[in-house]
C-alpha angles and dihedrals in degrees: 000000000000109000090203088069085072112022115068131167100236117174103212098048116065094348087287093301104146103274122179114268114264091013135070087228101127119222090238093052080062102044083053089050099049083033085064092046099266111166117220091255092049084055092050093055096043090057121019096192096077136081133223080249095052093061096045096057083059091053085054091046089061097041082057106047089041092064129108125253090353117110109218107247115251121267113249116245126222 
């Protein structure tokens, strides 16, 4: 899965703070929520625009930029 399919800078949505694509839900509203011990289902629910893919784009976000020696690729911007 490549998290850069869902998760987009746009300006004029949430100041350009990464956001999932199609939704105003920012990236850093689901890694609270996982960071609190949300489950995915809990996050779907939470928030119905967005999809299982969606979250877990955000899960590989965070593996990414979780890795050593390895810069986390940019976020593309729309």
């Amino acid at each position: 899965m490549d998290y850069r399919d869902h998760i987009v800078r746009d300006p004029k949505v949430g100041n350009g703070q990464p956001v999932l694509t199609v939704t105003r839900v920012m990236l850093r509203t689901v890694l609270a929520s996982l960071a609190a011990g949300d489950d995915v289902d809990q996050i779907l629910k939470s928030f119905p625009s967005l999809s299982r893919e969606a979250v877990n784009a955000v899960i590989s976000y965070a593996a990414a930029s979780a890795e050593e020696d390895l810069p986390v690729p940019a976020v593309p911007s729309v």
